[in-house]
C-alpha positions as CSV (number, residue, x, y, z in Angstrom):
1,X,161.3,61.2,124.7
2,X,159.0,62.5,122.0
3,X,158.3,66.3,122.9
4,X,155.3,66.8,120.6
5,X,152.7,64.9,119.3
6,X,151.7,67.1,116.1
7,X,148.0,66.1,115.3
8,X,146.1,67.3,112.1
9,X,142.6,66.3,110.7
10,X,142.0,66.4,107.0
11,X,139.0,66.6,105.1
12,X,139.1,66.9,101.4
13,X,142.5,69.4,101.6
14,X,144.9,67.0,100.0
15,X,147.1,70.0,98.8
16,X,147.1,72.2,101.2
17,X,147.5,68.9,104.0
18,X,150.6,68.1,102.4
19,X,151.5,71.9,102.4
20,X,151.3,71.6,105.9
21,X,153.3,68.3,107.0
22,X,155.9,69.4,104.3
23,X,156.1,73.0,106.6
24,X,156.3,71.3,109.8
25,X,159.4,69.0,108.7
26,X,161.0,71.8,107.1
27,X,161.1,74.1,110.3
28,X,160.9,72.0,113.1
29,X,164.7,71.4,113.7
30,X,165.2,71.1,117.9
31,X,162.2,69.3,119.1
32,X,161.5,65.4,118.9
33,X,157.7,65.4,117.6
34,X,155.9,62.6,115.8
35,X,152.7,63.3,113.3
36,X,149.4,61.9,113.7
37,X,147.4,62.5,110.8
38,X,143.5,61.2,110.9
39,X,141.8,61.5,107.7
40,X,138.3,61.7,107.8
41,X,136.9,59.8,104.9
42,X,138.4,62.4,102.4
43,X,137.0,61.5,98.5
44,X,139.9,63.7,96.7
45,X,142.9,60.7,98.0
46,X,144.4,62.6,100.8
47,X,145.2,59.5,102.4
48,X,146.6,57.8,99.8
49,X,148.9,60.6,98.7
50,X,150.0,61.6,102.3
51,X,150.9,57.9,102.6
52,X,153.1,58.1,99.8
53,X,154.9,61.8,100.1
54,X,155.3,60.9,104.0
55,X,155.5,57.5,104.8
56,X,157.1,58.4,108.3
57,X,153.5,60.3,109.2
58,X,151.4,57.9,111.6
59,X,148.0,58.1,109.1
60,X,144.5,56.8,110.3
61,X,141.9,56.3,107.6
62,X,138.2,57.0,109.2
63,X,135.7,55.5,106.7
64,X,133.0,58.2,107.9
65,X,133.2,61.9,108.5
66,X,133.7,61.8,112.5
67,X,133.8,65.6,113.1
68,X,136.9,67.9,114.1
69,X,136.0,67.1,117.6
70,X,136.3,63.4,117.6
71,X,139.4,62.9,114.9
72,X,141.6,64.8,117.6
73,X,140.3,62.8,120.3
74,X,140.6,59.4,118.6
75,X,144.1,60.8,117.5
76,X,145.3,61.8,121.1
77,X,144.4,58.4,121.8
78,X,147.7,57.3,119.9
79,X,150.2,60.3,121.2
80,X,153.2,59.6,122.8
81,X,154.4,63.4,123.5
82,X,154.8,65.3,126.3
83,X,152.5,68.2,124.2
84,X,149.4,67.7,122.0
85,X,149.8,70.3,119.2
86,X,146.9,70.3,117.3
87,X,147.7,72.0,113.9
88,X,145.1,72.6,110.8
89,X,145.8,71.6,107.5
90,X,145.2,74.6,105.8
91,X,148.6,76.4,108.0
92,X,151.8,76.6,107.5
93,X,154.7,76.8,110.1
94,X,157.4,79.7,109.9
95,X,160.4,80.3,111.1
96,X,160.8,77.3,113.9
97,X,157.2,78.0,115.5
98,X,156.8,74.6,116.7
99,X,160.6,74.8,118.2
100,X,159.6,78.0,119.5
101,X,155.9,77.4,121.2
102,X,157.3,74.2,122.9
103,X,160.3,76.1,124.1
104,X,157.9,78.7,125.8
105,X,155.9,76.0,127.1
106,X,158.7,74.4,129.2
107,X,160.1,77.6,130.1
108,X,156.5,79.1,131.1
109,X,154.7,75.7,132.8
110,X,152.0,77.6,134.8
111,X,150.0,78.0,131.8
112,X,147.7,75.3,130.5
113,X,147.0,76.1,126.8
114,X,149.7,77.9,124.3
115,X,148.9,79.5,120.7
116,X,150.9,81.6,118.6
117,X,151.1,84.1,116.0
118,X,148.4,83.9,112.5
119,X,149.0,85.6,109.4
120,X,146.8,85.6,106.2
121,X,148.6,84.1,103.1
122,X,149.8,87.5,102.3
123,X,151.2,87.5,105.4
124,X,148.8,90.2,106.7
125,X,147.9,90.0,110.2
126,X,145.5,87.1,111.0
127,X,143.8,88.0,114.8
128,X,142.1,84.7,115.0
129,X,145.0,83.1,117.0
130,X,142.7,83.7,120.1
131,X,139.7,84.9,121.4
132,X,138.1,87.2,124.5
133,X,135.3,85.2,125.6
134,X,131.9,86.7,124.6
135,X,130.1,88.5,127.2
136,X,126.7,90.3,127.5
137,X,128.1,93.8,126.0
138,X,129.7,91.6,123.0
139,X,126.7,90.5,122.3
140,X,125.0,93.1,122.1
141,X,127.9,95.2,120.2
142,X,127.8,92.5,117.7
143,X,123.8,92.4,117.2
144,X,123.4,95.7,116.4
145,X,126.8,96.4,114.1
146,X,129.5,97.7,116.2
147,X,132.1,94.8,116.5
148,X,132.1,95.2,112.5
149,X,132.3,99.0,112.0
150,X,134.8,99.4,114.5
151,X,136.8,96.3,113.9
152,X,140.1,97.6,115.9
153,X,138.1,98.9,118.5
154,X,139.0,97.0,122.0
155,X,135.8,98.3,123.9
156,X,133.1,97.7,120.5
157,X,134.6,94.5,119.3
158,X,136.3,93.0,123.4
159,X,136.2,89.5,121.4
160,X,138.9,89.6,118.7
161,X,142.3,90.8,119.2
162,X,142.6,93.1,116.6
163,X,144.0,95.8,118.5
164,X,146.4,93.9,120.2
165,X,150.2,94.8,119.0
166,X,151.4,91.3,119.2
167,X,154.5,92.1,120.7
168,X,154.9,90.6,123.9
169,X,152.8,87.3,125.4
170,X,149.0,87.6,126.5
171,X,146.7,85.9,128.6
172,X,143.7,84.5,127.1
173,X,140.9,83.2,127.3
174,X,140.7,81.1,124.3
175,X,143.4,79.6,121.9
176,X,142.0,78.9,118.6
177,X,142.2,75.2,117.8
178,X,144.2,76.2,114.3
179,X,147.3,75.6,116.2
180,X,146.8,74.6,119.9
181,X,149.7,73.3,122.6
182,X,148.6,71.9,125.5
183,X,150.2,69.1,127.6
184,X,149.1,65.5,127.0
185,X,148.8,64.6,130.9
186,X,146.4,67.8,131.1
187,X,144.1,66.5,127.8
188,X,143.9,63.3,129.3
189,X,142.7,64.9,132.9
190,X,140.0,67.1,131.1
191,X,139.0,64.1,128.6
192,X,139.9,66.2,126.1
193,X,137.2,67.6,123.1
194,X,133.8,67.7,124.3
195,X,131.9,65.8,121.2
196,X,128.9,67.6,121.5
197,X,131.4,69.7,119.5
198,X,131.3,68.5,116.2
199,X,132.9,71.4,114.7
200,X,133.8,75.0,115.6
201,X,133.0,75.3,119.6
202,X,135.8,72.7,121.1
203,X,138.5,74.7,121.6
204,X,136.5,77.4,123.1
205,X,135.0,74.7,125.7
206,X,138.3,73.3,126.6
207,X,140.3,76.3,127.4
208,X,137.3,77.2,129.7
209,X,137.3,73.6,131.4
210,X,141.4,74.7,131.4
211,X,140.1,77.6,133.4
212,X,137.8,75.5,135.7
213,X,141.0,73.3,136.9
214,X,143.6,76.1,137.9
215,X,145.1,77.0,134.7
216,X,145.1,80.0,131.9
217,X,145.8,80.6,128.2
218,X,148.4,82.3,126.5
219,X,149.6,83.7,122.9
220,X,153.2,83.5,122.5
221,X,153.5,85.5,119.4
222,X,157.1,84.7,118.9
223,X,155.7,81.4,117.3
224,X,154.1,82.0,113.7
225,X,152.3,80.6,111.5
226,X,150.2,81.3,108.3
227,X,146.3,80.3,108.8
228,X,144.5,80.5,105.1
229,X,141.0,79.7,107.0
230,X,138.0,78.0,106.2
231,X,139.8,75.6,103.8
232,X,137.9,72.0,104.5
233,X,134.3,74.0,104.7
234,X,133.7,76.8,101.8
235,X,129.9,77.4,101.5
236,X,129.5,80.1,103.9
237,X,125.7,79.4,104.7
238,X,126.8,75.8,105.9
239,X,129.8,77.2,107.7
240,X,128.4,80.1,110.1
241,X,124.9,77.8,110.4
242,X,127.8,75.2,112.2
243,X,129.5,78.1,114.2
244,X,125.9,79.4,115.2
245,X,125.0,76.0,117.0
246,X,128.3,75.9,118.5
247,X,128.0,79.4,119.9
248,X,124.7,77.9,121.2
249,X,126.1,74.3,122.6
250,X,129.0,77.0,124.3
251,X,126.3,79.3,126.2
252,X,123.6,76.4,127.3
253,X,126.9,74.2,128.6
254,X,128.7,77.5,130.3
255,X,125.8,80.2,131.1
256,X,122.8,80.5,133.1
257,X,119.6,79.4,131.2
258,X,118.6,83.1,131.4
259,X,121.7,84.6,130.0
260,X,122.1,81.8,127.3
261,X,118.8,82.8,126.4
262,X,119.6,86.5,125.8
263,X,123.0,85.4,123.7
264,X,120.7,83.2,121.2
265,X,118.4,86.4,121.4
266,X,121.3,88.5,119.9
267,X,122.6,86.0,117.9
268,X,119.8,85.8,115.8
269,X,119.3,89.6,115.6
270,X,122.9,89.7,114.7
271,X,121.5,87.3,111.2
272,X,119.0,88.9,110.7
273,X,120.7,93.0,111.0
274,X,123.1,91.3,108.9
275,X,121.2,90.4,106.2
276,X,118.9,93.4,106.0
277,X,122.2,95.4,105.8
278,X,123.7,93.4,103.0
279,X,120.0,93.7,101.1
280,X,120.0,97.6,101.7
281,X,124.1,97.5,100.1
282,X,123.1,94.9,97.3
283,X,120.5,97.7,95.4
284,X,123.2,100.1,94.5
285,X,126.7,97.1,95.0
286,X,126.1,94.3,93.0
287,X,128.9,92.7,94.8
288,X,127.3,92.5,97.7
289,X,124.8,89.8,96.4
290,X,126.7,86.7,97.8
291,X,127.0,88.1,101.0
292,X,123.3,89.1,100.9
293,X,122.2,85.2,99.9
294,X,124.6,83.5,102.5
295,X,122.8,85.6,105.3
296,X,119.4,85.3,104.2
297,X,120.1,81.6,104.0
298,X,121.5,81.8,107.5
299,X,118.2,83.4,108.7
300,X,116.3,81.3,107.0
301,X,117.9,78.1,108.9
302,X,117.9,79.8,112.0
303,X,115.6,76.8,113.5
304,X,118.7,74.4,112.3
305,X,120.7,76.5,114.6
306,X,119.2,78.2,117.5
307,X,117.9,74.9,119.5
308,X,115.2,73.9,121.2
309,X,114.5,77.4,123.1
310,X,113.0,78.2,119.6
């Protein structure tokens, strides 16, 4: 029996793809996994060359851009694992963490979702393994500055888990999708990705349908892995427009009308502080132009991304 079905979606990340499958055969020693690669209309020959450096891959050539979303659905459609493991392309696997995560799955079954450890390429710690789910004060703390100037802070930035000491496992509310166990009898009962989702927004959704059935999320952080971030998607402007309307898509699907209303409210005051504060740095830090322009531009687009309360 095949204890994993390892599922990753490229998009124009040829090397660091390869990177990838290359890590996951090189430390996954104990468990019997399979990989399901979907490629998603990639223009720099992903496909071709992850055809020929891993012939023993099960590749799917999409001859349109499907979205993050749907690739992992259409690719769960082929698994034959106990587990889905949904991995990025732009990670690598350390130190058995596949071996590992699935170990603590089937020693840990009342959980429904199971992430690990991210580091940064330097192998700094990355926090974005998982997420608190936003709430009203979150908001609010990130609207007006605070989640950024006290970054470590568990009561001005609840979201992240920067303060977290990684030692020992944590409940959660949401595994980030980067790398993201869940058993394949439990994806198929929740349907898995909601494709409203097209990217950014899906694995927050699922873990809180996981929620919804009976089940919780947990970071094991014996099980690492590097997470470079942002590999497939580089213009910043286009990235945080996408994770805006997903924020958006998450709140009208999960909140009240009344409080998704106040989280666009702060969402767009959160753009806009933003970029007044990176215009007010750029007069005396020339290096804060870029940052400056990607936030105006986000502003600017907020009708792209805010909905049809606007």
């Amino acid at each position: 029996m095949i204890d994993a079905s390892i599922i990753i979606v490229s998009y124009n990340t040829a090397e660091l793809t390869c990177a990838a499958i290359s890590s996951v055969y090189e430390q996954t020693c104990i468990s019997k996994y399979e990989v399901i690669v979907i490629d998603n209309d990639s223009i720099d020959g992903s496909a071709d060359r992850i055809s020929k450096e891993f012939p023993d891959c099960r590749l799917f050539r999409i001859d349109s851009n499907i979205g993050f979303a749907a690739a992992n659905n259409l690719a769960a459609e082929q698994a034959r694992g106990r587990y889905i493991l949904l991995l990025n392309p732009d990670t690598l696997v350390l130190e058995g963490a596949i071996d590992k995560i699935i170990a603590f799955a089937d020693n840990n079954p009342e959980y429904g979702v199971y992430g690990g450890s991210t580091f940064f390429g330097d192998m700094s710690r990355n926090p974005t393994a998982g997420w608190n789910m936003t709430t009203m004060w979150s908001l609010f703390s990130t609207a007006i500055g605070f989640s950024s100037i006290f970054r470590n802070s568990s009561f001005f930035n609840p979201e992240s888990l920067a303060w977290w000491d990684w030692t020992e496992p944590r409940t959660i509310d949401i595994v980030t999708g980067c790398f993201f166990l869940i058993r394949t009898d439990l994806w198929n009962q929740l349907g898995g990705f909601d494709l409203q989702f097209y990217m950014y927004g899906e694995d927050a959704d699922l873990c809180l349908r996981v929620r919804e059935v009976g089940k919780r999320c947990v970071l094991y952080p014996g099980a690492c892995i590097i997470h470079y971030g942002g590999a497939s998607e580089t213009v910043r402007s286009d990235k945080m427009t996408r994770l805006l309307k997903a924020k958006i898509q998450l709140f009208q699907k999960h909140w009240s009308p009344l409080k998704a209303t106040y989280a666009k409210l702060m969402l767009k005051l959160w753009s806009l502080s933003r970029a007044c504060a990176f215009r007010t740095l750029y007069r005396n830090r020339p290096n804060a132009k870029d940052s400056f322009e990607a936030w105006r531009e986000i502003w600017r687009r907020r009708l792209e991304w805010s909905g049809r309360y606007e």
